[in-house]
C-alpha positions, 0 to 999 in steps of 0.5 A, a space after each residue: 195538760 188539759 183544762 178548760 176555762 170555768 171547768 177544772 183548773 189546768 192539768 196534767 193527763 196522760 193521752 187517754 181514751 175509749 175503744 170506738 166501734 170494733 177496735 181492739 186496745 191497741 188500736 184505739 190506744 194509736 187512734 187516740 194517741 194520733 188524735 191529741 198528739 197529731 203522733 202516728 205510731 205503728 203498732 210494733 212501737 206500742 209495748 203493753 204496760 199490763 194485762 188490761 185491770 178494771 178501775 172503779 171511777 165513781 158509783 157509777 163508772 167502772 171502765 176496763 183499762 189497758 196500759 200501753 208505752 211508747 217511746 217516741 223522741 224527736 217528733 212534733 206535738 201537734 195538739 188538738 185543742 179540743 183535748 189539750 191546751 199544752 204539753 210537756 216532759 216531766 221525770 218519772 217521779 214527778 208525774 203522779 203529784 201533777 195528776 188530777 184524776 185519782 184513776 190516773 194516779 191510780 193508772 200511773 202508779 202501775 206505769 211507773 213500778 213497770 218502767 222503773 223495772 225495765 231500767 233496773 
């Protein structure tokens, strides 16, 4: 969840991020993941959701995107409170409507027709 006082309400968000320096999508996706969660994942632990698309921001933002999931029970959250002011698990079907950002509605709509099929 993030929010800051006199910005924008409280939210829902998923981790999310930018590639630093050379890292490749995987590798930023478990540097990102470490820092707003204090969560090390391995990269065999992260699947790929779909072949990275390009999302439209605003006129003057269009940003490559690559999805990945992990499924990680039974760890600590430990949050940066720079990034986030709290956390929690919601149902699948409940995501998109707590989201802000239409890019990660957007995003969450491709996350859930994926996992949605992984349990058919």
């Amino acid at each position: 969840m993030a929010g800051r006082e006199g910005e924008y309400p409280s939210f829902l968000q998923p981790v999310t991020g930018g590639i630093k320096n050379k890292e490749s999508p995987l590798q930023a996706c478990i540097r990102e993941v470490e820092e707003e969660t204090g969560v090390t994942l391995a990269p065999e632990q992260l699947q790929p959701l779909s072949e990275p698309f390009i999302a439209v921001i605003d006129k003057n933002l269009t940003i490559k995107k690559s999805i990945f999931y992990a499924a990680f029970p039974d760890v600590s959250i430990d949050l940066n409170p720079d990034e986030h002011i709290g956390w929690e698990i919601c149902k699948l079907n409940e995501v998109e409507s707590r989201l802000y950002w239409q890019s990660n509605k957007d995003t969450w709509q491709i996350v859930y027709r994926r996992l949605t099929l992984c349990q058919s």
